[in-house]
TORLUMBA-414793 format. One record per residue: residue number from 1; chain; x, y, z of N, C-alpha, C, O in turn. Coordinates in steps of 0.1 Angstrom, whole numbers, plus 5000, padded with zeros to 4 digits. Example, Ala and Ser with C-alpha at 12.3 -4.5 7.8 and 13.67 -1.06 7.14 Angstrom:
2
+------+-------+------+------+------+------+------+------+------+------+------+------+------+------+
| resi | chain |  n.u |  n.v |  n.w | ca.u | ca.v | ca.w |  c.u |  c.v |  c.w |  o.u |  o.v |  o.w |
+------+-------+------+------+------+------+------+------+------+------+------+------+------+------+
|    1 |     A | 5132 | 4943 | 5078 | 5123 | 4955 | 5078 | 5132 | 4967 | 5078 | 5142 | 4967 | 5085 |
|    2 |     A | 5128 | 4978 | 5071 | 5137 | 4989 | 5071 | 5129 | 5000 | 5079 | 5134 | 5011 | 5080 |
+------+-------+------+------+------+------+------+------+------+------+------+------+------+------+
END
This chain:
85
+------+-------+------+------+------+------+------+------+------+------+------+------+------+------+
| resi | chain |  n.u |  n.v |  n.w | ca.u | ca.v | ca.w |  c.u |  c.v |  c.w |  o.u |  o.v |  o.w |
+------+-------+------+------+------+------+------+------+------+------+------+------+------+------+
|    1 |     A | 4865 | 5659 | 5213 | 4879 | 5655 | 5217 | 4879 | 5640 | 5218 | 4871 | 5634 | 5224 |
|    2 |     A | 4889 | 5634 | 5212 | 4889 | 5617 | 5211 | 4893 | 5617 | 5226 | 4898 | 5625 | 5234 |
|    3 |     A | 4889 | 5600 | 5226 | 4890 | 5597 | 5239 | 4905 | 5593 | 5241 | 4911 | 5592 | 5230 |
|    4 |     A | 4913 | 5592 | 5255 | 4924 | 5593 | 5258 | 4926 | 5578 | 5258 | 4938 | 5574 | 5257 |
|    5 |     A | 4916 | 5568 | 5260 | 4918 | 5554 | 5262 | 4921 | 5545 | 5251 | 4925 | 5533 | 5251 |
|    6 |     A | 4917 | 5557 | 5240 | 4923 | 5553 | 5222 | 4938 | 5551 | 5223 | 4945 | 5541 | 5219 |
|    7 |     A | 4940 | 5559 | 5228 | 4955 | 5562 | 5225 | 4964 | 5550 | 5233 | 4975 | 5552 | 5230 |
|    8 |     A | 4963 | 5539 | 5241 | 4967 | 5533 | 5248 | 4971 | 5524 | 5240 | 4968 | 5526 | 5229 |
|    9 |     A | 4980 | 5510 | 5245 | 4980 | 5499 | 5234 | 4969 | 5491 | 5243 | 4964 | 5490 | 5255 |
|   10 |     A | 4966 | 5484 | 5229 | 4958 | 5472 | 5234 | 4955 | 5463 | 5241 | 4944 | 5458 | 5243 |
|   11 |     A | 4970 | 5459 | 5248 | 4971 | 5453 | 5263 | 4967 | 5458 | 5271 | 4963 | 5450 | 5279 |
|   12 |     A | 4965 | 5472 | 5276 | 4960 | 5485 | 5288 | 4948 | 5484 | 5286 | 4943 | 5492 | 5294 |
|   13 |     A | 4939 | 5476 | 5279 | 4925 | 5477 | 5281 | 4920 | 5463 | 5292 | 4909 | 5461 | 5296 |
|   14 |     A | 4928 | 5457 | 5293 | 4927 | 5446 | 5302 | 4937 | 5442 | 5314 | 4939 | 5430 | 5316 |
|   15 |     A | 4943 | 5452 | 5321 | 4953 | 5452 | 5330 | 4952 | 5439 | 5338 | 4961 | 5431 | 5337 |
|   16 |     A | 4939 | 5438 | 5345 | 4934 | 5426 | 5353 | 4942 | 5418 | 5345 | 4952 | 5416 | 5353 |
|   17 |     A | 4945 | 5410 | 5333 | 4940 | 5399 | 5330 | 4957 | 5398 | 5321 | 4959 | 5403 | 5310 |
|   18 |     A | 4969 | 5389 | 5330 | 4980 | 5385 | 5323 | 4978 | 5379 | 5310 | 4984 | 5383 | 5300 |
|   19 |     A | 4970 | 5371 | 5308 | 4969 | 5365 | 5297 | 4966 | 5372 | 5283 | 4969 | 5368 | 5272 |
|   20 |     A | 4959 | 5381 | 5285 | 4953 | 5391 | 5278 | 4960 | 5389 | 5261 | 4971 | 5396 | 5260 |
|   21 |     A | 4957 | 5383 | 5252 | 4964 | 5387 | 5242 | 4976 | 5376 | 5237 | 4981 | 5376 | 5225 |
|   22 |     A | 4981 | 5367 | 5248 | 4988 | 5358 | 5247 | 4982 | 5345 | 5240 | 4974 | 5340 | 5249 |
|   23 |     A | 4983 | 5338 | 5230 | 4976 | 5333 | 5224 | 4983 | 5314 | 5234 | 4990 | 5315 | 5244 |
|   24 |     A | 4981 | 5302 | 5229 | 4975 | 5292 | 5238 | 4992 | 5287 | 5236 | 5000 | 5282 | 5243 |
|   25 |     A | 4992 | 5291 | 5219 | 5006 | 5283 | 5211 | 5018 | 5292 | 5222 | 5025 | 5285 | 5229 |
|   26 |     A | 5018 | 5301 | 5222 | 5026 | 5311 | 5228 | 5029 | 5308 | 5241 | 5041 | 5311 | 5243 |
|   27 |     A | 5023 | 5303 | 5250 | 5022 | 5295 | 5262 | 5032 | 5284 | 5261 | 5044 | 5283 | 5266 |
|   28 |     A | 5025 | 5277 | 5254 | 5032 | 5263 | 5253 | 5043 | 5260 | 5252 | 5049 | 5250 | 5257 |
|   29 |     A | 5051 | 5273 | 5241 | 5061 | 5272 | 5235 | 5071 | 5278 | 5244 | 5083 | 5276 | 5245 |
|   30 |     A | 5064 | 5287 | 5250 | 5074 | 5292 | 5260 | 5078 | 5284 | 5274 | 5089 | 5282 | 5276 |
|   31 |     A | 5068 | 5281 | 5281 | 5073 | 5269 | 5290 | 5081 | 5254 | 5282 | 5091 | 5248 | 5285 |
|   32 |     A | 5075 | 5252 | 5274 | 5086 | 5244 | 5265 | 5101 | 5246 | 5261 | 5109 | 5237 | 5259 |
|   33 |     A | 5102 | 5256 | 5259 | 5119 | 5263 | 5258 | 5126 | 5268 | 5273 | 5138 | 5270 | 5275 |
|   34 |     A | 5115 | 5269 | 5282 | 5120 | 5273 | 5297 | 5123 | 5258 | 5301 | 5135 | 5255 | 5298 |
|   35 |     A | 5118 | 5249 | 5304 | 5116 | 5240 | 5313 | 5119 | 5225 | 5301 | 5127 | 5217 | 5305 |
|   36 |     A | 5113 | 5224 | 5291 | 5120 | 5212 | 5287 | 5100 | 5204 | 5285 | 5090 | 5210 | 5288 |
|   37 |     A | 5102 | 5192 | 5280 | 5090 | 5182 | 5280 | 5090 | 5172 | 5294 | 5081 | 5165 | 5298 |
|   38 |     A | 5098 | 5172 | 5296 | 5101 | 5161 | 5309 | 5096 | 5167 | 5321 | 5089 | 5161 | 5329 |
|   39 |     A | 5099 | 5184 | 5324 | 5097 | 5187 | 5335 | 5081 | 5199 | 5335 | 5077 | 5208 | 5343 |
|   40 |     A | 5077 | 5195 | 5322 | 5063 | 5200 | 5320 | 5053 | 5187 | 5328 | 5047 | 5187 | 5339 |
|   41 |     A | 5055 | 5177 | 5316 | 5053 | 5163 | 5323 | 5051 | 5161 | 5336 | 5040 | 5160 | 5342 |
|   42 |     A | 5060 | 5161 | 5341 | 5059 | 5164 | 5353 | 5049 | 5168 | 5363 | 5041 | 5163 | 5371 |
|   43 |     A | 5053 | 5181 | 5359 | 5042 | 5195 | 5365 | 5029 | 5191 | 5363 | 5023 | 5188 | 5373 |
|   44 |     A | 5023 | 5190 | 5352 | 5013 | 5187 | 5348 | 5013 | 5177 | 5338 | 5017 | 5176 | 5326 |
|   45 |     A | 5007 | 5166 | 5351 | 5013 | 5150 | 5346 | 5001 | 5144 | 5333 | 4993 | 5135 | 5336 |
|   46 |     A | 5000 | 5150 | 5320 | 4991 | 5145 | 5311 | 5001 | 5137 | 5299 | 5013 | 5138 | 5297 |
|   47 |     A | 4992 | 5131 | 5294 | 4998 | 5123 | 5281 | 5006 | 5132 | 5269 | 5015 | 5127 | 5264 |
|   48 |     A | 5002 | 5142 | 5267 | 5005 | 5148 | 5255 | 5020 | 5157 | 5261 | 5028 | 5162 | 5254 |
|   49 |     A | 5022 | 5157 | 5271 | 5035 | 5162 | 5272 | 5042 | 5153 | 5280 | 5048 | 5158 | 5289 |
|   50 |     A | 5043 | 5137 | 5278 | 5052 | 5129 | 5285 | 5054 | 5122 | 5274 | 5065 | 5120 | 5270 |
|   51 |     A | 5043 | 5115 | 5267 | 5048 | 5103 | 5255 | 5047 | 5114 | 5243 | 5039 | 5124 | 5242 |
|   52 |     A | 5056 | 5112 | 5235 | 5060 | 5117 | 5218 | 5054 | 5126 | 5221 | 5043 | 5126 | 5216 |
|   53 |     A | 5057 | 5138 | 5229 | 5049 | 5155 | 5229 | 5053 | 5163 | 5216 | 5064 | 5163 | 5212 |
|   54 |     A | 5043 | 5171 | 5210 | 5046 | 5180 | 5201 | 5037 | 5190 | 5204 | 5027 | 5188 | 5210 |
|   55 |     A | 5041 | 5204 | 5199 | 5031 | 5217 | 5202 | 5019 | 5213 | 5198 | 5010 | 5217 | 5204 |
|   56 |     A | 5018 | 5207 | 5188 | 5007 | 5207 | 5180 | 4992 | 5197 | 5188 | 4980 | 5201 | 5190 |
|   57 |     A | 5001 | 5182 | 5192 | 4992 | 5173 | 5204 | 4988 | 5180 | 5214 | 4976 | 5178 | 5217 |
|   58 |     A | 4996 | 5190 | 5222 | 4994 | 5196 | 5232 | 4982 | 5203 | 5234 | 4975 | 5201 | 5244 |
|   59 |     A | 4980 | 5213 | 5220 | 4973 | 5226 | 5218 | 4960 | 5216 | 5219 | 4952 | 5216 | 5228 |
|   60 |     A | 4961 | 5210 | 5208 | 4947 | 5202 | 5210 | 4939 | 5197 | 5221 | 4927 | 5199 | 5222 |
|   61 |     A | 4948 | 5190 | 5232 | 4946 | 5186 | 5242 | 4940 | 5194 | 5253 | 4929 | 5192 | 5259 |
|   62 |     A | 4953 | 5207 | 5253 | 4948 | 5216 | 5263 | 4934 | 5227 | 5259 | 4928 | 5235 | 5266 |
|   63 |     A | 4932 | 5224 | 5244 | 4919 | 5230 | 5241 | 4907 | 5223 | 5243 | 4897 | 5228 | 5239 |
|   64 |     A | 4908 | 5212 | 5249 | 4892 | 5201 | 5247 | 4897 | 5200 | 5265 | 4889 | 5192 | 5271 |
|   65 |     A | 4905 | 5204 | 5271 | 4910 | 5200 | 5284 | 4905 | 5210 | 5293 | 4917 | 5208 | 5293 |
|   66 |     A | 4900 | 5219 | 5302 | 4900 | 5229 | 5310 | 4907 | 5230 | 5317 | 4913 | 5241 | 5319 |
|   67 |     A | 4908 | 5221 | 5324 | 4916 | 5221 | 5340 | 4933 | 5221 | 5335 | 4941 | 5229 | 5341 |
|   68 |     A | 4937 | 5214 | 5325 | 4945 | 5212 | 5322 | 4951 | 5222 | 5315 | 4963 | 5225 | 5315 |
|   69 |     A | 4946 | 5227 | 5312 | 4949 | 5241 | 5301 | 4949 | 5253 | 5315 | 4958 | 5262 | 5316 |
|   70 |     A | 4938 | 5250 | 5324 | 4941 | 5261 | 5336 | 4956 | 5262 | 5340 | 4963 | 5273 | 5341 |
|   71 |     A | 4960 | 5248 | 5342 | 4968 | 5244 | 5355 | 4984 | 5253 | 5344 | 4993 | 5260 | 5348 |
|   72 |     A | 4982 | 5248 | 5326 | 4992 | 5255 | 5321 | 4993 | 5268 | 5319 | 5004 | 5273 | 5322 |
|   73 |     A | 4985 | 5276 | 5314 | 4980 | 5289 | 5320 | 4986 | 5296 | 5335 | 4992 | 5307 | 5335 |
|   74 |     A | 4983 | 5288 | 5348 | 4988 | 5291 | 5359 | 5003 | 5292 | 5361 | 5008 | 5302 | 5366 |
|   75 |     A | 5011 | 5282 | 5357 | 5024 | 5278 | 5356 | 5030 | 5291 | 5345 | 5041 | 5293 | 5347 |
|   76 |     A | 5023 | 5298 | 5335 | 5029 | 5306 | 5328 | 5026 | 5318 | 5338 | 5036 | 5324 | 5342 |
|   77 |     A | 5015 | 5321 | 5341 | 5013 | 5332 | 5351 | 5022 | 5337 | 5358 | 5026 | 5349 | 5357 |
|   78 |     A | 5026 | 5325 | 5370 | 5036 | 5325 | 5378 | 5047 | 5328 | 5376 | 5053 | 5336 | 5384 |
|   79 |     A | 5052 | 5324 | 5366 | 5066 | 5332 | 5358 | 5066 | 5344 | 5354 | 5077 | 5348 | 5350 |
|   80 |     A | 5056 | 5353 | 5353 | 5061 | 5362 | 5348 | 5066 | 5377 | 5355 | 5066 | 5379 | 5367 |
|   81 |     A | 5069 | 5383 | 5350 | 5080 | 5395 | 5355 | 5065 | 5401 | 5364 | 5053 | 5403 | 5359 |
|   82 |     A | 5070 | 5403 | 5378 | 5060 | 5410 | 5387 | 5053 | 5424 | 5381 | 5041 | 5427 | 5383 |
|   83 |     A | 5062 | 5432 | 5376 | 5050 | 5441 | 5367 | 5040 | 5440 | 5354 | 5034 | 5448 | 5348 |
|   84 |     A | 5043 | 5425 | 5353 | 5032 | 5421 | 5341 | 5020 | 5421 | 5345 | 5012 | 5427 | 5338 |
|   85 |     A | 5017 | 5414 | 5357 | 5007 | 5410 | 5360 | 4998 | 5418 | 5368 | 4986 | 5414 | 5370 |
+------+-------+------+------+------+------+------+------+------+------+------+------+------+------+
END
C-alpha cells in the first residue's frame, strides 16, 4: 500500500519551516511591492536597498550576507497569514 505522505503536496513535508520552498527572489520582491525601497531601507538599513536598489543588487548581497538575509527573511515571516506558519 503506498504511503499516505506521497499523496500530500510538497509544502506538508516541512510544516515547521514558513520558508519552505519560497525561493530568496520571491522574498524580495514581495516586501518590495508591500512596503516600497525606502521603507525596506529603513528596516534593514543596508546599502543595496537605500542607494540605486535593484532585485538583482539585493539578491547578491543578501546571499554573501547572513544576518542580513536573516533579518529579511524575518520581516517576511512576520507578515504572513497566521495559518501559514
Amino acid at each position: 500500500m503506498p504511503d499516505a505522505s506521497m499523496n500530500q503536496p510538497h509544502a506538508m513535508a516541512h510544516p515547521r519551516d514558513p520558508l519552505h520552498g519560497i525561493t530568496l527572489e520571491t522574498i524580495v520582491t514581495t516586501l518590495v511591492a508591500r512596503h516600497g525601497w525606502a521603507t525596506l531601507g529603513a528596516r534593514v538599513p543596508i546599502r543595496c536597498f537605500r542607494h540605486h536598489p535593484t532585485i538583482q543588487s539585493s539578491l547578491t548581497f543578501l546571499r554573501k550576507t547572513p544576518w542580513a538575509r536573516k533579518r529579511v527573511e524575518q520581516m517576511f515571516v512576520a507578515e504572513l497569514p497566521e495559518h501559514s506558519r
